[in-house]
C-alpha positions in Angstrom: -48.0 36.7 -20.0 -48.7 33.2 -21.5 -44.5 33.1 -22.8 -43.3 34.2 -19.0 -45.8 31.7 -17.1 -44.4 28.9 -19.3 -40.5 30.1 -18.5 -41.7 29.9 -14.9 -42.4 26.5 -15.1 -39.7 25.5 -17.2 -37.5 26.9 -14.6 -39.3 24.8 -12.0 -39.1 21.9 -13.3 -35.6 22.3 -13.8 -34.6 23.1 -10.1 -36.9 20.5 -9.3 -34.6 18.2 -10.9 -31.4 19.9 -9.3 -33.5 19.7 -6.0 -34.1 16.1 -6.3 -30.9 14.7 -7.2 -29.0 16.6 -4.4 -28.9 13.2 -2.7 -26.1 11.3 -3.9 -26.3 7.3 -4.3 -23.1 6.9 -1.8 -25.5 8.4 0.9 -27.1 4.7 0.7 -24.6 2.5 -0.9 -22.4 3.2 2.2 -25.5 2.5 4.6 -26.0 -1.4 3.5 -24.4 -4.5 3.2 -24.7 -5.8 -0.4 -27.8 -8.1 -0.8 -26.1 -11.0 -1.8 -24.9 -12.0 2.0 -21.3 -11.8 0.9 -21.1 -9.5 3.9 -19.4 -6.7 1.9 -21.0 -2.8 1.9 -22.5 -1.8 -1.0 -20.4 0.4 -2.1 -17.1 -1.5 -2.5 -19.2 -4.7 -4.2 -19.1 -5.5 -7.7 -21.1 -8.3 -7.9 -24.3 -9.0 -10.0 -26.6 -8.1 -7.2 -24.8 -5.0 -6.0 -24.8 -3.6 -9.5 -28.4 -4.3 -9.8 -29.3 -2.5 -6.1 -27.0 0.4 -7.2 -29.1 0.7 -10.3 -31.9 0.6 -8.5 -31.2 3.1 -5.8 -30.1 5.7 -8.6 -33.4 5.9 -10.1 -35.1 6.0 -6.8 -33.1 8.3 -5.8 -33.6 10.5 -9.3 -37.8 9.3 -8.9 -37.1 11.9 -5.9 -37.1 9.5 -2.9 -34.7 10.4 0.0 -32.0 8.2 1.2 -33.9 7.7 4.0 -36.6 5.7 2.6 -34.6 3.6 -0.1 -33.0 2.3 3.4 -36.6 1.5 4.6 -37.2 0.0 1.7 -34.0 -2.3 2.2 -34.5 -3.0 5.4 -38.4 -4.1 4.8 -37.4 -6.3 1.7 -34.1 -7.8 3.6 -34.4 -7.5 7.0 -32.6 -5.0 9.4 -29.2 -6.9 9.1 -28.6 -5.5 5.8 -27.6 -2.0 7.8 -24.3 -1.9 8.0 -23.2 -1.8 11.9 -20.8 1.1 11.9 -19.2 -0.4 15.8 -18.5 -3.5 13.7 -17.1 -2.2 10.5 -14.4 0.4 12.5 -13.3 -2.6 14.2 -12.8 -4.8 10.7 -10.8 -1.8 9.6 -8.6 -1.5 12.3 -7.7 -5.1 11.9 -7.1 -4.9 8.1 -5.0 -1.3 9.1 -2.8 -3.3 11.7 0.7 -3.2 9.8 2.2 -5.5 12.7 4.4 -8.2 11.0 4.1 -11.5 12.4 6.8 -13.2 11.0 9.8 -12.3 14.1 7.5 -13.5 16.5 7.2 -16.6 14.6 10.5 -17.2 14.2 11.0 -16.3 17.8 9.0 -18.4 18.8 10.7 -21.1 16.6 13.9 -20.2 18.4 12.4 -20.7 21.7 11.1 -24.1 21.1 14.1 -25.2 19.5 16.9 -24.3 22.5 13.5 -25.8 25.3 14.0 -29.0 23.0 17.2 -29.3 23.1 17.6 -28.6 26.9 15.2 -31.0 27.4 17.4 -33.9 25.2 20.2 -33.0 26.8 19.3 -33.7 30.4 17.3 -36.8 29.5 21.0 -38.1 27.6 22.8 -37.1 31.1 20.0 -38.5 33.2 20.7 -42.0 31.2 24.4 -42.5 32.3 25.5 -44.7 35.2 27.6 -41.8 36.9 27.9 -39.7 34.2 30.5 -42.0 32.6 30.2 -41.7 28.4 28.6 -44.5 27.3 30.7 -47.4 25.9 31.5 -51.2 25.7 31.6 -52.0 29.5 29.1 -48.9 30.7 25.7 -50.6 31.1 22.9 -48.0 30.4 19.7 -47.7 33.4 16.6 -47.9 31.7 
């Protein structure tokens, strides 16, 4: 009796450990914005501090705490602008996604300038002649 009521617990406290670590760390690293203020998620930071927070939220989470409440805890010791604002965030990766090259309309736009330039020149030159002789020794020019 004694050797099957001692199984029985070491089988609990076995699943209890399964049970408690069903909760991976990615379900809060990708929730908050590193502590630091370098305004990256937690997840894709390597810095000092974000090593430390992801060591910490891996033993709370492995203590047994749920995602949930490692976020509280965040969010009381930080502030609530540590959550990461999802509306934000798909709009930052749409930007970095955008494979538009900028460089022809750049140089279009360089092309442009250029021919308005020398349009410009050109009429101002013709605009300068008295009667639209060339100018020379004996052509005075209006001013």
């Amino acid at each position: 009796m004694l050797k099957k009521l001692v199984k029985l617990v070491a089988i609990l406290i076995i699943f209890s450990g399964v049970a408690s670590s069903a909760y991976s760390p990615l379900d809060v690293e990708t929730k908050i914005y590193c502590p630091c203020g370098c305004g990256e998620i937690l997840y894709s930071c390597e810095c000092e501090t974000a090593v430390a927070a992801k060591t910490e939220i891996s033993r709370e989470l492995t203590s047994g705490k749920t995602p949930d409440e490692i976020i509280q805890k965040f969010v009381n010791q930080y502030g609530s602008a540590i959550l990461v604002n999802a509306e934000l965030e798909a709009i930052k990766s749409a930007s970095r996604n955008n494979n538009v090259n900028p460089l022809p309309f750049y140089l279009a736009a360089i092309v442009i300038t250029g021919i308005i330039a020398y349009q410009l020149g050109s009429r101002s030159k013709n605009k300068g002649r008295k009667g639209g002789k060339k100018p020379g020794k004996d052509n005075d020019w209006e001013l």
